[in-house]
TORZA-412197 format. One record per residue: x, y, z of N, C-alpha, C in turn; residue in one letter. Coordinates in pm, whole numbers, plus 32768, in hexadecimal, padded with zeros to 4 digits. Example, Ala and Ser with C-alpha at 12.3 -4.5 7.8 and 13.67 -1.06 7.14 Angstrom:
<rs>
85277DC7830C84CE7E3E830C85287EB6830CA
85057F1F82C485577F9682CA850A80038313S
</rs>
This chain:
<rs>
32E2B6FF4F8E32E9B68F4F30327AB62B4F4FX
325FB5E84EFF31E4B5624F08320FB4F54F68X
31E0B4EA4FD331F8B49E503231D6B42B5000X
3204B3AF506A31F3B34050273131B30B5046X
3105B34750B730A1B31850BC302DB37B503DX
3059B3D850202FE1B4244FBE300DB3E74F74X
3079B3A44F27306CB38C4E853028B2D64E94X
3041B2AC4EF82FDBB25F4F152F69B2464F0EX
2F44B2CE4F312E93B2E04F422E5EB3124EB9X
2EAFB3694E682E9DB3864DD72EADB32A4D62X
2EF7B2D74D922F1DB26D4D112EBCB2194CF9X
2E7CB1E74D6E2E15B1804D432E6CB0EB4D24X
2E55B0774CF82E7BAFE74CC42F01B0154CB4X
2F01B07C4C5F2F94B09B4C28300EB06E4CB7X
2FDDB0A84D173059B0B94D9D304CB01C4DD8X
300EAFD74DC1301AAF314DFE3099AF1A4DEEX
30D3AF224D893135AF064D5731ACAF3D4DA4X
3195AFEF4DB431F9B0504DAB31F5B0544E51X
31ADB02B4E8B3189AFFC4F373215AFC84F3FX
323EAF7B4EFD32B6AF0B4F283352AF254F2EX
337CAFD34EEF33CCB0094F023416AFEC4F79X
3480AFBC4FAF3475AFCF50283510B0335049X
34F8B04C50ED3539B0D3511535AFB06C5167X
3630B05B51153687B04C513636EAB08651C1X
372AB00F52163753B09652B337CDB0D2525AX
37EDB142527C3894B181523538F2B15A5288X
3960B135525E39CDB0FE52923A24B182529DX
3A8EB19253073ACDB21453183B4BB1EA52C9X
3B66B246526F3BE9B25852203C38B2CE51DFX
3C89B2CD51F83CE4B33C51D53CB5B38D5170X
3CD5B40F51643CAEB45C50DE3CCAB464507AX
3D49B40E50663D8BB3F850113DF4B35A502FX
3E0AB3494FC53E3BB2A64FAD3E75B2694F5EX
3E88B1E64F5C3EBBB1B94EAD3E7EB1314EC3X
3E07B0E94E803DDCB0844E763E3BB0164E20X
3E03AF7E4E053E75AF394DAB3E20AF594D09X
3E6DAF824CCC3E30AF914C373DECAF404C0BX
3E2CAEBB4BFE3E0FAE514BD03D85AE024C03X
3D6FAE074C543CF1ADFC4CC93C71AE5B4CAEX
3CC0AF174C943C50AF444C5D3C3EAF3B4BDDX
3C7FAF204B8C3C44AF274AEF3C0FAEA04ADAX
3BEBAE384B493B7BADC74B293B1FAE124B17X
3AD4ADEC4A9A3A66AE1D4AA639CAAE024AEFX
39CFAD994B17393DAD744B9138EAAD434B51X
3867AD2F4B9B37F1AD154B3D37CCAD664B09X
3813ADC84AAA379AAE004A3F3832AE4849DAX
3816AE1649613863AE5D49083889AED4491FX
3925AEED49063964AF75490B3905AFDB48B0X
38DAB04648E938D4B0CC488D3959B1254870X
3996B108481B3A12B15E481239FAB1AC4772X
3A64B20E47983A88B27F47163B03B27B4701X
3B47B28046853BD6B2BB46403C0FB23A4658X
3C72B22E46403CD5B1F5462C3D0AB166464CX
3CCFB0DE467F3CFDB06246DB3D7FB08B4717X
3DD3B0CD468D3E90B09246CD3EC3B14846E0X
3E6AB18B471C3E97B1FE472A3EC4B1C347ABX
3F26B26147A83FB0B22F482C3F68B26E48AAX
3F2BB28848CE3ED9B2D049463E27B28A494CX
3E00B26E499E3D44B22E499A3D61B2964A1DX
3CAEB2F04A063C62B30E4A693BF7B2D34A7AX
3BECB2BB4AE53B63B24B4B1C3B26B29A4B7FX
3A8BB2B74B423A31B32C4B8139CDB2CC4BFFX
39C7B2EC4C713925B29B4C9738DAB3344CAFX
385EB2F04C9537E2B3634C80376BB34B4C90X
373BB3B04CB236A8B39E4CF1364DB4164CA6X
35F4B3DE4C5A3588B43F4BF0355EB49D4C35X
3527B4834CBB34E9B4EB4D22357BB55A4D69X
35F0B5604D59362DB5A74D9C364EB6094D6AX
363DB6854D8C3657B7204D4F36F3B7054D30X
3738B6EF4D7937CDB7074D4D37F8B6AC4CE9X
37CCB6574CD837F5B5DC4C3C37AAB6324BD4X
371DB6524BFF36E2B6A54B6C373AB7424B6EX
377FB77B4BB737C4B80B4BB93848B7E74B67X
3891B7524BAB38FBB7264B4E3907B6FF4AABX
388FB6BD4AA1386DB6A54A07384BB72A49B6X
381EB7904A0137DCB7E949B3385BB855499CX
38A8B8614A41392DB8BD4A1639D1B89349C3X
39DAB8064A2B3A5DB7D84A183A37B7624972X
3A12B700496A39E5B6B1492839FBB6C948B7X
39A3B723488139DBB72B47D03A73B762478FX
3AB8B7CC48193B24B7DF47CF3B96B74D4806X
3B75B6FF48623BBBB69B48673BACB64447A7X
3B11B61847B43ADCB5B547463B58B60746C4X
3B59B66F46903B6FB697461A3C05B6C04625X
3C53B6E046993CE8B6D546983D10B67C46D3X
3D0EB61847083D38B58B47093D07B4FB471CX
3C6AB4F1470B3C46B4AA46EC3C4AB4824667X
3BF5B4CB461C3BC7B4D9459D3C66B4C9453AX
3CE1B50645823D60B4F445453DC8B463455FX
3D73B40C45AB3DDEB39F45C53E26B3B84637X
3E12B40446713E79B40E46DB3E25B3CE4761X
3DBDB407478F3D70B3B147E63D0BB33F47F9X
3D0CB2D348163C86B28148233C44B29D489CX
3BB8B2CA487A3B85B2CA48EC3B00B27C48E4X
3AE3B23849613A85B1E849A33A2AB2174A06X
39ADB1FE49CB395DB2474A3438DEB1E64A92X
38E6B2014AF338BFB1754B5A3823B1A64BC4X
37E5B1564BD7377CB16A4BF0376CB17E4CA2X
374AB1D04CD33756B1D74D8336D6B2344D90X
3661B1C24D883600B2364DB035EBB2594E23X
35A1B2C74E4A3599B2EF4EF23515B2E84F0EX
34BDB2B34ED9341FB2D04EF533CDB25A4E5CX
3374B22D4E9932FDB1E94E213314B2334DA0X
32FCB2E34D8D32EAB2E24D3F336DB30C4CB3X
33F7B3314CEA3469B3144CCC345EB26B4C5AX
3427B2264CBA343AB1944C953400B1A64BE6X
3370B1B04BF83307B1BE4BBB3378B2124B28X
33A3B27D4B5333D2B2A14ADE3451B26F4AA2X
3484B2164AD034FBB1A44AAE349AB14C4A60X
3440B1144AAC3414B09B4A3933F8B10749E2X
3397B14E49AE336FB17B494B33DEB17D48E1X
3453B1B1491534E0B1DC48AF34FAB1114889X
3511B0C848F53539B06348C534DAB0054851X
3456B03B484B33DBAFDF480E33F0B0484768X
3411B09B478433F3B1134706341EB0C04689X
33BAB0C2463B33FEB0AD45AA345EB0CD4553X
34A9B085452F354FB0A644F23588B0DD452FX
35FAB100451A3650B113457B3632B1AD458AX
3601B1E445E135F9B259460A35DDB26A46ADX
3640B21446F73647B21947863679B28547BCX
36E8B2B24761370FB31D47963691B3A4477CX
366FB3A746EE362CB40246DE35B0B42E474BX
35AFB3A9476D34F5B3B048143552B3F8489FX
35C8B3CE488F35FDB4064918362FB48948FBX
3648B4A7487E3655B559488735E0B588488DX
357AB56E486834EBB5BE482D34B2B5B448C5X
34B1B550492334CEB56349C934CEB5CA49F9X
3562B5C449F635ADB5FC4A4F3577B6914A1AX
35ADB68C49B93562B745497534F2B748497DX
345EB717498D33D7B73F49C833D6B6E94A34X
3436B6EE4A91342EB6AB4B3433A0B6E94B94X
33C3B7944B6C3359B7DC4BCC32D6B7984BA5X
32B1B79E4B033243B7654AFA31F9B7134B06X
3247B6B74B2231FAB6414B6D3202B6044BE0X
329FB6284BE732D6B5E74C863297B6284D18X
327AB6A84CF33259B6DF4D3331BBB7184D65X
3187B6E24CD630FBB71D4C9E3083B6C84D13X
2FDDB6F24D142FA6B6C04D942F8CB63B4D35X
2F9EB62E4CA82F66B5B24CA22FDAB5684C42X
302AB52E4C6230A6B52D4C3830ADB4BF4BEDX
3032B4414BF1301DB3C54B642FECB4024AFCX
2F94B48C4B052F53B4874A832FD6B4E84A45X
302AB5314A7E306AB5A64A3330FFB5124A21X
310BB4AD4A68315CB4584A1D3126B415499BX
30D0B3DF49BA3063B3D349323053B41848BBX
3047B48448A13068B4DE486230DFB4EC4820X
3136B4F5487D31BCB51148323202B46147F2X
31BDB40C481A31E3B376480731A5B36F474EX
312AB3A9475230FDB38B46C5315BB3EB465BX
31BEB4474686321EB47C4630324BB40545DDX
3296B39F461032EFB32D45FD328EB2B745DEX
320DB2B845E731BAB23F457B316DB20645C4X
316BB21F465F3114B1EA46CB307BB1CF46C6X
304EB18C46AF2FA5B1A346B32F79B1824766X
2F00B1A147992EC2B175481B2EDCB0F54832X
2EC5B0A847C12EECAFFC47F92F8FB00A4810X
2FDBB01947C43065AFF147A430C5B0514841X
305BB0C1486D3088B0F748B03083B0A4493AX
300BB08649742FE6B02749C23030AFC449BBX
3040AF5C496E305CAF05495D3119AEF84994X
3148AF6B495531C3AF8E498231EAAF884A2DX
31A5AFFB4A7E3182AFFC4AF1317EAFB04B48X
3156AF304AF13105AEC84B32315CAE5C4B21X
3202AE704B08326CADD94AD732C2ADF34B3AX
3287AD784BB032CEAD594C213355AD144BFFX
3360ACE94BBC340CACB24B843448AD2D4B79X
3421ADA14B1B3457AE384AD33493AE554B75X
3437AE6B4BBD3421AEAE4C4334A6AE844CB3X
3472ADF14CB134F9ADC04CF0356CADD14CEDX
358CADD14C60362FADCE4C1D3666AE6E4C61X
35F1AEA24C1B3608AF664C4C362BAF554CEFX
35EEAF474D2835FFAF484DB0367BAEED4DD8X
36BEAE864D943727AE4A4DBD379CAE874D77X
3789AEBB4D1337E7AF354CF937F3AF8D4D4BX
37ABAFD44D6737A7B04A4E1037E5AFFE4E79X
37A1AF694EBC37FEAF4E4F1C38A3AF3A4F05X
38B7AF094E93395EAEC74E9839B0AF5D4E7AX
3968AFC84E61398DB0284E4839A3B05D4ECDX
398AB06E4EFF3953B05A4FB439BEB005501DX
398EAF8E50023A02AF4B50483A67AF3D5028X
3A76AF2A4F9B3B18AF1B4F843B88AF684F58X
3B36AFB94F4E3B97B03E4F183B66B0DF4F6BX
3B1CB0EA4FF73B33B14A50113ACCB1BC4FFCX
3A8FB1BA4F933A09B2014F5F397CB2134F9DX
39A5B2AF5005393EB2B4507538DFB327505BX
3903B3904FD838A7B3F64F8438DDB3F64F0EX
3898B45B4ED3388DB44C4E6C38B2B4F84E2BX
38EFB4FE4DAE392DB4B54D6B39DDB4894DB5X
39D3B3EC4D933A5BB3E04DC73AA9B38D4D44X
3B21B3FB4D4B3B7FB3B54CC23BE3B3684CC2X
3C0FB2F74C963CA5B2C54C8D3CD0B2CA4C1DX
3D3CB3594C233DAFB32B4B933E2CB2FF4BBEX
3E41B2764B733E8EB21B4B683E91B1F44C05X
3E39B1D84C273E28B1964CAA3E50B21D4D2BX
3E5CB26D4D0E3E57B2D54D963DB4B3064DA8X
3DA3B3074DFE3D1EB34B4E223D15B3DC4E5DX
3C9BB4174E193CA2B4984E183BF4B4874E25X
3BC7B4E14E913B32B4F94EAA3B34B5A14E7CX
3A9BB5A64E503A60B6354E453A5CB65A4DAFX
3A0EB6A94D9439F4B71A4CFD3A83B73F4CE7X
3AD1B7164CCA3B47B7604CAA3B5FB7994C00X
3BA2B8224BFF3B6DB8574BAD3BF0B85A4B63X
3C0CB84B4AC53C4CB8284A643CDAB8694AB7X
3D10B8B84ABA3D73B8D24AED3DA4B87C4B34X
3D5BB84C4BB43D7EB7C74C0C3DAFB77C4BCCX
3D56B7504B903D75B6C84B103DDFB6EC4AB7X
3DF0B7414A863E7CB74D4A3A3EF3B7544A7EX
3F03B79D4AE33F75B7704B623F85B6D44B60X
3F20B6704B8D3F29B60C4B9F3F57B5A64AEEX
3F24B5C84A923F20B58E4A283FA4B59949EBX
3FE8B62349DC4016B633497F40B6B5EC49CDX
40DDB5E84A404159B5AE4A4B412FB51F4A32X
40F0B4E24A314096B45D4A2040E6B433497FX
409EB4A7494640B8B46748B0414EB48A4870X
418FB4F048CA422BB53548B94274B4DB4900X
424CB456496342A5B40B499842C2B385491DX
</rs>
């Protein structure tokens, strides 16, 4: 994967910014848990990204990191048949939260949060599904670049993005309180209805867990 010092050395101006990521210590916590609901569904400094339903009887609350194989393996395996049998039906709200693990994770959060109209979600699937290609790639701004002008990006607007130390902050104080206050030491880590559950877990999991949820 792109270490933090090469995407450094590749980014150019762009990484001044993305320099400031910083590497949180992990706090040791159980593998499982029950946080206070009410505490996590504040939403922080940066507007909720949520899907389906406000007053559905179950919220899953995702944290995620653009750069991690197992959040892009979860979106790509588990994800859509969640979105279209109980999201998409009212039965689940889910929330998806920002925990990057590296500069350039970050980098692809702002991009989703700067994107024109609402298509935040749409930048974090198109991600996660060409992750190899860029996350991984030797030159990993221009193949983000690239895939940024899908969604309306020009070179300035892209830069310019990159470059919003407020954007940056908020992201990163989302990762910490995600962090400190609730437990969130990889990624992907989930809370439905305030239990915590770490790892790619694959629709089956989730329906074990969901369906007495919504049968209680």
């Amino acid at each position: 994967m792109m270490t933090r010092r090469r995407f450094l050395a590749t980014a150019g101006t762009t990484a001044l910014v993305l320099a400031l990521v910083p590497s949180f210590p992990f706090a040791a916590f159980a593998q499982d848990g029950t946080v206070d609901v009410e505490a996590l569904m504040d939403s922080g400094p940066l507007p909720e990204k949520m899907l389906g339903d406000p007053n559905a009887k179950v919220t899953v609350v995702e944290y995620a990191s653009m750069t991690c194989g197992h959040c892009a393996a979860f979106h790509e395996k588990t994800y859509p048949q969640l979105k279209a049998d109980y999201i998409d039906t009212g039965k689940v709200r889910f929330v998806f939260r920002e925990f990057p693990l590296d500069p350039l994770a970050a980098a692809g959060f702002m991009l989703a949060r700067n994107a024109m109209g609402d298509t935040y979600f749409d930048v974090v699937d198109l991600l996660f599904e060409k992750q190899r290609d860029w996350a991984y790639s030797d030159d990993p701004v221009t193949a983000l670049r690239t895939l940024a002008k899908q969604f309306g990006y020009t070179d300035a607007t892209f830069e310019q993005t990159l470059s919003d130390q407020p954007l940056l902050d908020n992201i990163n104080a989302v990762r910490e309180r995600g962090e400190k206050e609730f437990g969130v030491n990889s990624t992907p880590t989930f809370f439905i209805n305030g239990q915590r559950h770490r790892g790619a877990m694959s629709m089956e999991e989730m329906a074990k867990i969901l369906d007495p949820m919504l049968q209680g």
